[in-house]
C-alpha positions, 0 to 999 in steps of 0.5 A, a space after each residue: 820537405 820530403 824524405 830523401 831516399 838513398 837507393 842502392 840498386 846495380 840493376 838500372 831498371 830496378 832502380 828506376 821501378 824502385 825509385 818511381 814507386 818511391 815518389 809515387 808516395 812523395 819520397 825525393 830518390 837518389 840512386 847509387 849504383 854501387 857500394 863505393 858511390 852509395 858511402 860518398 853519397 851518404 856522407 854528401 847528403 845525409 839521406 833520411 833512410 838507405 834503401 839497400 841492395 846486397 849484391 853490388 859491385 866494387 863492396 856489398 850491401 853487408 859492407 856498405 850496411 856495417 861502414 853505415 853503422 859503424 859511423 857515428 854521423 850515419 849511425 843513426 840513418 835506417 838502412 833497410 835491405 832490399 834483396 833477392 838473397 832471401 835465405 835466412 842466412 842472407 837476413 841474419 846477416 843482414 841485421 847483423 850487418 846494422 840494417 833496420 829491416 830486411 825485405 826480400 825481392 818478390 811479388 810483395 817487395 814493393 808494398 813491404 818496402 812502403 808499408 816499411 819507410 811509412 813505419 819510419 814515420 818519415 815525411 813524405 811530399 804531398 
């Protein structure tokens, strides 16, 4: 049974880039387009790992990160943020939120966000 991944992206193209690279590696993807989605849709699923972007709309990827954390039935879910917010400020914050990792949106994003989700050891389709 392959990993499934819970992306958290407002942009729908970057969702769809993200969520292909992702299955490209044998994850199984759904996408949540804002904060309020992406907590129902991590109490209904119980994805594997929350792959999670900061800037969203209705609750931010930090408050979306903490109320994750915070739940002892999805405590326990890696959260890896996913961001164009890249200060060290914006990662601080969110590894103070609860998130696993923290990987900022650039030429290497795609291969950091693998080589990352590989280190969790999660297992992936064929």
């Amino acid at each position: 049974m392959p990993a499934l991944v819970l992306l958290v992206e407002d942009s729908p193209t970057q969702a769809m880039e993200i969520a292909a690279n992702l299955q490209k590696y044998g994850f199984e993807v759904q996408i949540a387009q804002d904060g309020l989605t992406a907590l129902r849709m991590v109490d209904e699923l119980h994805p594997d790992l929350v792959v999670l972007d900061v800037n969203l709309p209705k609750m931010d990827g930090y408050q979306v990160c903490r109320r994750i954390k915070r739940d002892p039935n999805t405590a326990g879910i890696p959260v890896i943020m996913l961001t164009v917010a890249d200060s060290s400020e914006a990662t601080m914050t969110g590894l103070e939120a609860g998130a696993d990792d923290y990987i900022p949106k650039d030429i290497f994003a795609n291969e950091n966000l693998i080589s990352t989700l590989q280190a969790f050891d999660l297992d992936v389709g064929s």
